[in-house]
VOFIGU-103438 format. One record per residue (C-alpha): residue number from 1; chain; residue in one letter; x, y, z. Coordinates in Angstrom, 1 decimal, decimal comma, m for minus. Layout:
N
@num = NUM&chaine = A&residu = a&c1 = X&c2 = Y&c3 = Z;
...
This chain:
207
@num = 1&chaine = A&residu = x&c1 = 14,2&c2 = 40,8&c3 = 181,8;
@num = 2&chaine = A&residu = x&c1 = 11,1&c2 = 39,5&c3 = 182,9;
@num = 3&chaine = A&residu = x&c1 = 9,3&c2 = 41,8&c3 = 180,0;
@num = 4&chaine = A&residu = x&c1 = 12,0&c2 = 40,6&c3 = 177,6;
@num = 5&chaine = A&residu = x&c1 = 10,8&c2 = 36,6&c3 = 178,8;
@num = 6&chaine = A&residu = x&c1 = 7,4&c2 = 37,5&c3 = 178,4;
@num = 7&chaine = A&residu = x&c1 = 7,7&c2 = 38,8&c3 = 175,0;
@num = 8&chaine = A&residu = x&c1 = 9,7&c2 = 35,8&c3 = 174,3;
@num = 9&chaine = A&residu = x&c1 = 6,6&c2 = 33,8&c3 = 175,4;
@num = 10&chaine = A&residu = x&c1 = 4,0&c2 = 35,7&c3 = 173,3;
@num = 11&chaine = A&residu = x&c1 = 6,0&c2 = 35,0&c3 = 170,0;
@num = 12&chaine = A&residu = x&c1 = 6,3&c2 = 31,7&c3 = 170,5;
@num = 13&chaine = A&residu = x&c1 = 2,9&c2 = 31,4&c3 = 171,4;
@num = 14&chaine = A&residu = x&c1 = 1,9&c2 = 33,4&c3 = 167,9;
@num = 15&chaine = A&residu = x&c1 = 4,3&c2 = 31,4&c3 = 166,2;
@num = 16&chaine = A&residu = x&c1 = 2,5&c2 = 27,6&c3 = 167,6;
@num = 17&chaine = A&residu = x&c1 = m0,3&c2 = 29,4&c3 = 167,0;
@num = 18&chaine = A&residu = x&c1 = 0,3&c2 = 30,0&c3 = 163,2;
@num = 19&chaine = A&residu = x&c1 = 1,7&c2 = 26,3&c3 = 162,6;
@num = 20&chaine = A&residu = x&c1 = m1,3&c2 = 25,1&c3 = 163,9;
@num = 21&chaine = A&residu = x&c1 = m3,3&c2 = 27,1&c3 = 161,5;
@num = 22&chaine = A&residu = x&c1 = m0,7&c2 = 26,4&c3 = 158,5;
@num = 23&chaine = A&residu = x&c1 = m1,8&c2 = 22,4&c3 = 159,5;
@num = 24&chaine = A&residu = x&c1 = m5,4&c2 = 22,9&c3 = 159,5;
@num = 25&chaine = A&residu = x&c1 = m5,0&c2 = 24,7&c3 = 156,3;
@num = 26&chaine = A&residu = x&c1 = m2,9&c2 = 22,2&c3 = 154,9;
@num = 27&chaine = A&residu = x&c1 = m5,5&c2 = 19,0&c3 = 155,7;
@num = 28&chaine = A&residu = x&c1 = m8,1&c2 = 20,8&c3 = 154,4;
@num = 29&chaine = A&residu = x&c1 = m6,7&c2 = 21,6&c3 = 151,2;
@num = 30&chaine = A&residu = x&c1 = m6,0&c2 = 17,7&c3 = 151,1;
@num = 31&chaine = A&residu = x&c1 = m9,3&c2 = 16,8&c3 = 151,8;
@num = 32&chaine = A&residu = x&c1 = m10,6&c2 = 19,2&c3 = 149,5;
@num = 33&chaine = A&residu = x&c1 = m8,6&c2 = 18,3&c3 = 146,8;
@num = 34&chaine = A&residu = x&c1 = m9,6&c2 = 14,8&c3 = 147,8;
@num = 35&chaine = A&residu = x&c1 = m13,5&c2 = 14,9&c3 = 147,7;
@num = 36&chaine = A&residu = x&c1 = m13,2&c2 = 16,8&c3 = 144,4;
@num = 37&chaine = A&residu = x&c1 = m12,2&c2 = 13,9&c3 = 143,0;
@num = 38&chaine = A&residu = x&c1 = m14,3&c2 = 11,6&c3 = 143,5;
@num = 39&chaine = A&residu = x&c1 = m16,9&c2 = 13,3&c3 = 143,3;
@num = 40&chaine = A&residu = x&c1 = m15,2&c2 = 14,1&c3 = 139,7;
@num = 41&chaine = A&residu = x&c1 = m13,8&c2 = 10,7&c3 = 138,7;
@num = 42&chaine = A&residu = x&c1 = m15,7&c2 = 9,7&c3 = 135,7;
@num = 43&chaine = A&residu = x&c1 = m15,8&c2 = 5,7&c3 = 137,2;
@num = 44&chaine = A&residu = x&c1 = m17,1&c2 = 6,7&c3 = 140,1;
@num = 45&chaine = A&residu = x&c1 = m20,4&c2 = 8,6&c3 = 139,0;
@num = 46&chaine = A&residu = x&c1 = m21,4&c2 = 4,8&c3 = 137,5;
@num = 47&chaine = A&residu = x&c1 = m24,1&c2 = 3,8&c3 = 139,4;
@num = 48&chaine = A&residu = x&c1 = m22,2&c2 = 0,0&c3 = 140,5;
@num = 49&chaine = A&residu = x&c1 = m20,0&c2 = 2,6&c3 = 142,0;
@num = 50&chaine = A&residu = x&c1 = m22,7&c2 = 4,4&c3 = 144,3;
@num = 51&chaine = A&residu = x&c1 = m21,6&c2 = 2,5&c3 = 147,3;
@num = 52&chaine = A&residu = x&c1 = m17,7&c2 = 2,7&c3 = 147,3;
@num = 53&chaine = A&residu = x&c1 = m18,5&c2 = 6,8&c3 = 146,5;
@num = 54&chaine = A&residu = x&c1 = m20,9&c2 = 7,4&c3 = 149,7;
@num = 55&chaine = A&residu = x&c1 = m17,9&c2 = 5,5&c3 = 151,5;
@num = 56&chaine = A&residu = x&c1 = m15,3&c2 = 7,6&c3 = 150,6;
@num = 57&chaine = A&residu = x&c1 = m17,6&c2 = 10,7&c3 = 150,7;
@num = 58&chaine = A&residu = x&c1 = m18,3&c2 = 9,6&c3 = 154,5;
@num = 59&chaine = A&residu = x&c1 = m14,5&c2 = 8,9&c3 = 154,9;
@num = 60&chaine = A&residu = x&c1 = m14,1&c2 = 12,8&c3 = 154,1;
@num = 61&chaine = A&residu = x&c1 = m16,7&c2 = 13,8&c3 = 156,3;
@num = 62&chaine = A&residu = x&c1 = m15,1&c2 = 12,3&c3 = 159,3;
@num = 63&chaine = A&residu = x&c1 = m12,1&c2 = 14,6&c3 = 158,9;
@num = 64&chaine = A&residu = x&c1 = m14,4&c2 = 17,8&c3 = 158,8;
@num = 65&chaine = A&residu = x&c1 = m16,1&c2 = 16,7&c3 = 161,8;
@num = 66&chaine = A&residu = x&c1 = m13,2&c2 = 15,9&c3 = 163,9;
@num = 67&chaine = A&residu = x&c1 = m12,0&c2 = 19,5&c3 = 162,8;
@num = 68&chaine = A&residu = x&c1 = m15,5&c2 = 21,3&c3 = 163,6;
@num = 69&chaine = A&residu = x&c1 = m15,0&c2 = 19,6&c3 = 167,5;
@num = 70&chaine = A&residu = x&c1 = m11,5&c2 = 20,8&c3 = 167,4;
@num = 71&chaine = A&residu = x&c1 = m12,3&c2 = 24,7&c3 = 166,8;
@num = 72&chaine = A&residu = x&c1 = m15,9&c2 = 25,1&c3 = 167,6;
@num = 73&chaine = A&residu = x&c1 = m15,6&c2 = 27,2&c3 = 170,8;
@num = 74&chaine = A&residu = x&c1 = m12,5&c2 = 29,1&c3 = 170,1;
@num = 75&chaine = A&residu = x&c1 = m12,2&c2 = 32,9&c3 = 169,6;
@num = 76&chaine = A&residu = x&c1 = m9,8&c2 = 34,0&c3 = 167,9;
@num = 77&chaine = A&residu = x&c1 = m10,9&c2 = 34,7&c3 = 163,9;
@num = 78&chaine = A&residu = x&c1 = m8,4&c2 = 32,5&c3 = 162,0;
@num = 79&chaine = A&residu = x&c1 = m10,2&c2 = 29,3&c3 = 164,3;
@num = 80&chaine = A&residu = x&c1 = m14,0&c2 = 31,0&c3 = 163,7;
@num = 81&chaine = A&residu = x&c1 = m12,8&c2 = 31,1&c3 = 159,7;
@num = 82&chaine = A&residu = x&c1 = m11,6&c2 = 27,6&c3 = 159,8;
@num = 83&chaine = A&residu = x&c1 = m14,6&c2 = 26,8&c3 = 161,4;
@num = 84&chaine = A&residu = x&c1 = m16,8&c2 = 28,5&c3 = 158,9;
@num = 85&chaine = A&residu = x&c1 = m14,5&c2 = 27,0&c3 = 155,9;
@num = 86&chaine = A&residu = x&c1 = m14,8&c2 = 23,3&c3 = 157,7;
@num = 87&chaine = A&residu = x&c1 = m18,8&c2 = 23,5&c3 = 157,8;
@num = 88&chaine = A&residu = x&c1 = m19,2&c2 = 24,8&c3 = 154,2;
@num = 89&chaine = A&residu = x&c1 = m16,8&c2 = 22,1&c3 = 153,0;
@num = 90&chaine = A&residu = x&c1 = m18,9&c2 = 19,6&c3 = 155,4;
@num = 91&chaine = A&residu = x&c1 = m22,0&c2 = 21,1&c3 = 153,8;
@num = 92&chaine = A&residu = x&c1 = m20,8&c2 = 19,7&c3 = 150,4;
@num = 93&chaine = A&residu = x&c1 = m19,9&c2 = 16,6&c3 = 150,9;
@num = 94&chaine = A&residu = x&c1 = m23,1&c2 = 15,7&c3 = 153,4;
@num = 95&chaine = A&residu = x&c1 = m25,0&c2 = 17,0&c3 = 149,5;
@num = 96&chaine = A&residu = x&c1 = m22,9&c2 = 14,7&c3 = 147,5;
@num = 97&chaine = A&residu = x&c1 = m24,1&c2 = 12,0&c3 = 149,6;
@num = 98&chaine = A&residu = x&c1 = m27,5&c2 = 13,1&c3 = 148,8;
@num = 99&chaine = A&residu = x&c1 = m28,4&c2 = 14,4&c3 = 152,3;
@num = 100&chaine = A&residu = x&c1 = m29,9&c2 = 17,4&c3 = 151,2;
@num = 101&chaine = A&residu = x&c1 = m31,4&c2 = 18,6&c3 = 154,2;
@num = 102&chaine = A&residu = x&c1 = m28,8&c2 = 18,1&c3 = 156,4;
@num = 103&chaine = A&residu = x&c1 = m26,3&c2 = 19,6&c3 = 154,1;
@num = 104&chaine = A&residu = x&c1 = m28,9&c2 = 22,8&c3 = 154,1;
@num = 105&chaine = A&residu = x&c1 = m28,3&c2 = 23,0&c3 = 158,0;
@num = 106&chaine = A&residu = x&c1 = m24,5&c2 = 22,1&c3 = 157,7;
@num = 107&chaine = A&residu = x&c1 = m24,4&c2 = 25,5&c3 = 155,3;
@num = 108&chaine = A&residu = x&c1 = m26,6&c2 = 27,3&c3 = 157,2;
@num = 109&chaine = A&residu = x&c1 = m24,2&c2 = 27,0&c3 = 160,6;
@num = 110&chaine = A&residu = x&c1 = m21,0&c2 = 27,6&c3 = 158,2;
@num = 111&chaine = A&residu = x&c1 = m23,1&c2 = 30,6&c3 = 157,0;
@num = 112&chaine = A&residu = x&c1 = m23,9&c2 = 31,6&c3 = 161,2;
@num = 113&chaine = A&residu = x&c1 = m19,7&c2 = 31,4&c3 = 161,5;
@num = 114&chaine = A&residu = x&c1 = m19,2&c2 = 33,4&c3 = 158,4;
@num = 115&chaine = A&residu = x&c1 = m21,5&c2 = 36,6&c3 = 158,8;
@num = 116&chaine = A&residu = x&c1 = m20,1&c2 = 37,1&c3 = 162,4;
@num = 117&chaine = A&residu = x&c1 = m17,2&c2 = 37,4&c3 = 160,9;
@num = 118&chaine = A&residu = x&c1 = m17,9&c2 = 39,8&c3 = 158,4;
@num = 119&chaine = A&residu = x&c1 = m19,9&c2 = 41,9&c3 = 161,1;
@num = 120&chaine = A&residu = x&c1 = m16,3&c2 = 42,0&c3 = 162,8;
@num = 121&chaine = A&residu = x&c1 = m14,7&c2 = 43,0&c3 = 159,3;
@num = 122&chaine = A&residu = x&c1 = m17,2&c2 = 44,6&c3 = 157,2;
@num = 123&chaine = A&residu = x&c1 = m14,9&c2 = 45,9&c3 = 154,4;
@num = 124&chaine = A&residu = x&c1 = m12,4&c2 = 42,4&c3 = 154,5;
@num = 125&chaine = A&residu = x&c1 = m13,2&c2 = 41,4&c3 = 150,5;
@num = 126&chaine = A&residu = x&c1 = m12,2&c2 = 37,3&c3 = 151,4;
@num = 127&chaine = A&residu = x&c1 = m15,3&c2 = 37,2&c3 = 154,6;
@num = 128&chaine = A&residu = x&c1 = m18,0&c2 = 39,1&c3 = 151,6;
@num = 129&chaine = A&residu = x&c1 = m17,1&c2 = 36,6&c3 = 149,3;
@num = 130&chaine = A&residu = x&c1 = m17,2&c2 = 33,6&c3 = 151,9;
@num = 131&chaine = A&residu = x&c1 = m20,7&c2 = 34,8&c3 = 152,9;
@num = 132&chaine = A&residu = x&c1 = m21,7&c2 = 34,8&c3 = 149,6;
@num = 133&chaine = A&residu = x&c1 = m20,4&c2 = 31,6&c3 = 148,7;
@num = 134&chaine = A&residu = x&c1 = m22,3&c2 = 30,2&c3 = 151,7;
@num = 135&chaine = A&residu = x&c1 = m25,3&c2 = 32,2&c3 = 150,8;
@num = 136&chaine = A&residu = x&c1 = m25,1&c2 = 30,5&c3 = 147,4;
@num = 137&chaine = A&residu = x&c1 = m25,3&c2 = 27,1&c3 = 148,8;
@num = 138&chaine = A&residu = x&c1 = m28,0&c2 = 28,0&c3 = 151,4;
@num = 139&chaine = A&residu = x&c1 = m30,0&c2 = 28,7&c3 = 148,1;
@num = 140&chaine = A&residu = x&c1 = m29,2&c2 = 25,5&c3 = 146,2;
@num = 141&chaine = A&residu = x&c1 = m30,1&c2 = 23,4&c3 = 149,0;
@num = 142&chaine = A&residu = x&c1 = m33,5&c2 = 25,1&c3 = 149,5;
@num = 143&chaine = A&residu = x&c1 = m33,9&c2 = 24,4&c3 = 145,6;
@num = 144&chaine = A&residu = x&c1 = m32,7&c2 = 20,9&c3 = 146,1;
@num = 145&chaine = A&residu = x&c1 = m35,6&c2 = 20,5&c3 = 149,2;
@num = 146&chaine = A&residu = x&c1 = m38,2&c2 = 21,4&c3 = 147,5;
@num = 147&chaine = A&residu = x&c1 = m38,5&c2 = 25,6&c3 = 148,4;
@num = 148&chaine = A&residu = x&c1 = m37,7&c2 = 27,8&c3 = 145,2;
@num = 149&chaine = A&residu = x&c1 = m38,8&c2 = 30,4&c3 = 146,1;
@num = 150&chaine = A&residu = x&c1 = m37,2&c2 = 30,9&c3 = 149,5;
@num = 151&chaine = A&residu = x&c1 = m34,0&c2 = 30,1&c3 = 147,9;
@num = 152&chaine = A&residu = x&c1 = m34,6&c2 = 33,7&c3 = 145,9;
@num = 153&chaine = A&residu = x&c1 = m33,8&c2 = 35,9&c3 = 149,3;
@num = 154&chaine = A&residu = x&c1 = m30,1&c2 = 34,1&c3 = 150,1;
@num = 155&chaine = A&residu = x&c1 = m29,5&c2 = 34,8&c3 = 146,3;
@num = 156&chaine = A&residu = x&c1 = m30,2&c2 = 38,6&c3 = 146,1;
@num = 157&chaine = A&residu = x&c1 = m28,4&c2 = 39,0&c3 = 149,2;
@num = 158&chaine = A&residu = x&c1 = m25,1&c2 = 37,2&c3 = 147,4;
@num = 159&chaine = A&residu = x&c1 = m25,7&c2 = 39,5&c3 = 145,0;
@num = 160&chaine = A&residu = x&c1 = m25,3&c2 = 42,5&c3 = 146,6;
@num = 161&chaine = A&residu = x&c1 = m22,3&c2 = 41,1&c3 = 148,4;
@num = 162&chaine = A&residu = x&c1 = m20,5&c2 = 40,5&c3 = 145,4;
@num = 163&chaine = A&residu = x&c1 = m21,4&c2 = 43,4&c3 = 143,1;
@num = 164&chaine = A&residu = x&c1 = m19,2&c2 = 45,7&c3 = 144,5;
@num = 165&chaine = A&residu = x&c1 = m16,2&c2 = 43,8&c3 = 144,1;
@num = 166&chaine = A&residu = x&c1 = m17,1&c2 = 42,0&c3 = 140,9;
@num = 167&chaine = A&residu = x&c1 = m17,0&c2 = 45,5&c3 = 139,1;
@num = 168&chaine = A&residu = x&c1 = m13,3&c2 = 44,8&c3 = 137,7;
@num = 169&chaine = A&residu = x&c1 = m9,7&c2 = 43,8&c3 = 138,5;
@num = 170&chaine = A&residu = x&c1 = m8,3&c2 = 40,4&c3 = 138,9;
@num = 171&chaine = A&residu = x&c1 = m9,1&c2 = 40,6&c3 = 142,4;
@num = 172&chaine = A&residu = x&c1 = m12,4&c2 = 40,4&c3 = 141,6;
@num = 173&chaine = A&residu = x&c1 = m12,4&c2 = 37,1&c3 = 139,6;
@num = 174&chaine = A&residu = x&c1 = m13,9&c2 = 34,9&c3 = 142,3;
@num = 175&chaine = A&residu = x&c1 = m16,6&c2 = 37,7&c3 = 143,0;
@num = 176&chaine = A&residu = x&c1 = m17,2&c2 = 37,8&c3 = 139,3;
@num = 177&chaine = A&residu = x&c1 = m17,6&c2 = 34,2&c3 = 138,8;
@num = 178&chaine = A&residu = x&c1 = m20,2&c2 = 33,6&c3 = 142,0;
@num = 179&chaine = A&residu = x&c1 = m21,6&c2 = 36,8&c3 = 140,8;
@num = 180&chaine = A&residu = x&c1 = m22,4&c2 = 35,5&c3 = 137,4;
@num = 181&chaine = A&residu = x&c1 = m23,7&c2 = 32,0&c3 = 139,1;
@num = 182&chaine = A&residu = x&c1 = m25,6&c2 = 33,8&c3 = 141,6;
@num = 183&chaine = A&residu = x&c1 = m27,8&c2 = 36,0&c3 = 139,1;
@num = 184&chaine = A&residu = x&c1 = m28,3&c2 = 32,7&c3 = 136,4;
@num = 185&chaine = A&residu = x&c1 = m29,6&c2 = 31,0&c3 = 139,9;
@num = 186&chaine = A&residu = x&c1 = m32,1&c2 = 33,4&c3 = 140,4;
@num = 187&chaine = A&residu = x&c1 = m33,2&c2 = 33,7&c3 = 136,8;
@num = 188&chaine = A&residu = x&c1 = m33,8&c2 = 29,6&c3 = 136,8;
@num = 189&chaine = A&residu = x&c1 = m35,9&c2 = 30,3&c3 = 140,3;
@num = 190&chaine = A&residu = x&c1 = m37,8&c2 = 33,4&c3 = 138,9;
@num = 191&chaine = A&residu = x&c1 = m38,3&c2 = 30,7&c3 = 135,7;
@num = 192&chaine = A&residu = x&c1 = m39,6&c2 = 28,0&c3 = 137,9;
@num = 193&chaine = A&residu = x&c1 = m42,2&c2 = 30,3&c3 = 139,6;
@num = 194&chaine = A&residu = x&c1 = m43,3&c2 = 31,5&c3 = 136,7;
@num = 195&chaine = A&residu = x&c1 = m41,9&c2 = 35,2&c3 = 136,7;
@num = 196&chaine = A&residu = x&c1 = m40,8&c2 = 34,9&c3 = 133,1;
@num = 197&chaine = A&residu = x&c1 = m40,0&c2 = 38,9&c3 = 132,1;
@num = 198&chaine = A&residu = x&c1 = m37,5&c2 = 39,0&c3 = 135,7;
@num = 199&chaine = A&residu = x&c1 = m36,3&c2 = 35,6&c3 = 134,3;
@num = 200&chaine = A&residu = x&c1 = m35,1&c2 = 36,7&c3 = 131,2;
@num = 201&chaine = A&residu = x&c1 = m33,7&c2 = 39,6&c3 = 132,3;
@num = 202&chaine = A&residu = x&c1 = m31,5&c2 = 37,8&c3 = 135,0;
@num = 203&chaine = A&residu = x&c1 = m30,1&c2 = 35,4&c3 = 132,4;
@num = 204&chaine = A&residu = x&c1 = m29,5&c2 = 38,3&c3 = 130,0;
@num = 205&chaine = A&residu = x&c1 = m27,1&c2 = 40,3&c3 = 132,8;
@num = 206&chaine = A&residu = x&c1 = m25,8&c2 = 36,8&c3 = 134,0;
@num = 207&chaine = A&residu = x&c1 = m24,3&c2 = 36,4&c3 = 130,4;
């Protein structure tokens, strides 16, 4: 009996344990869904605008802050992916509201969370392509600070994360997209500092 209560226990543990994931899911595919819009509302890219857009923008950071206090610290891996999902969402907002170097360090931590994970699970598709996608950002923001050519490395290294499951499937259509992205980012880079032939020849295998 008492192994029979203590199984009890441990499934309704797991089962609290999923609910609470299913919730964090949940707000952040609100949240998401939320800050796509304005940053995608045709009204609100007028420049009268600017100030009720930061606002709102802010509004949506709080939530991914309060999150990030809620699971930083906790071990198990659906908390670390949350985690790793809330600072890359964080990351994108904090660059919407023009705070490019604090949006490069808000990737960079999502992008800590994420390749731990990946260590743990080195053949899980979903944590190569969240590194990747992080790695991607990493890169933008180094463009948007002023550092091109630094912003080369976290490209190449997306790329090889993605090229083996970009190589067909429809489970490969996110891989393929950031693929596609990640190779025209480093032809505009190799453009910008003045490595025309490796240019070209990125944007030719990008399209």
């Amino acid at each position: 009996q008492a192994n029979d209560r203590a199984m009890s226990a441990n499934a309704e543990l797991t089962a609290e344990k999923e609910k609470v994931q299913a919730r964090f899911a949940l707000a952040m595919d609100a949240i998401r869904t939320f800050h796509t819009g304005v940053s995608e509302d045709f009204l609100l890219r007028e420049r009268p605008f600017d100030a009720l857009r930061t606002k709102l923008i802010r509004g949506a950071s709080d939530f991914y802050r309060k999150l990030e206090g809620m699971l930083r610290g906790r071990p198990d891996p659906p908390s670390r992916k949350a985690l790793g999902d809330a600072y890359f969402e964080l990351g994108g907002l904090t660059a919407r509201a023009l705070a490019t170097e604090e949006a490069l360090a808000l990737y960079r931590q999502g992008l800590a969370v994420r390749r731990a994970l990946l260590v743990e699970a080195p053949d899980a598709p979903s944590a190569r392509a969240d590194v990747a996608e992080s790695l991607l950002e990493v890169g933008a923001m180094l463009e948007a600070t002023g550092h091109p050519a630094l912003a080369l490395s976290p490209y190449k290294e997306a790329e090889a994360l993605l090229e083996p499951a970009a190589g067909g499937g429809g489970s490969g259509e996110r891989e393929r997209e950031d693929l596609g992205l990640c190779v025209m980012r480093s032809g505009h880079v190799l453009k910008d500092t003045g490595h025309l032939r490796e240019a070209l020849a990125a944007h030719n295998a990008a399209r």
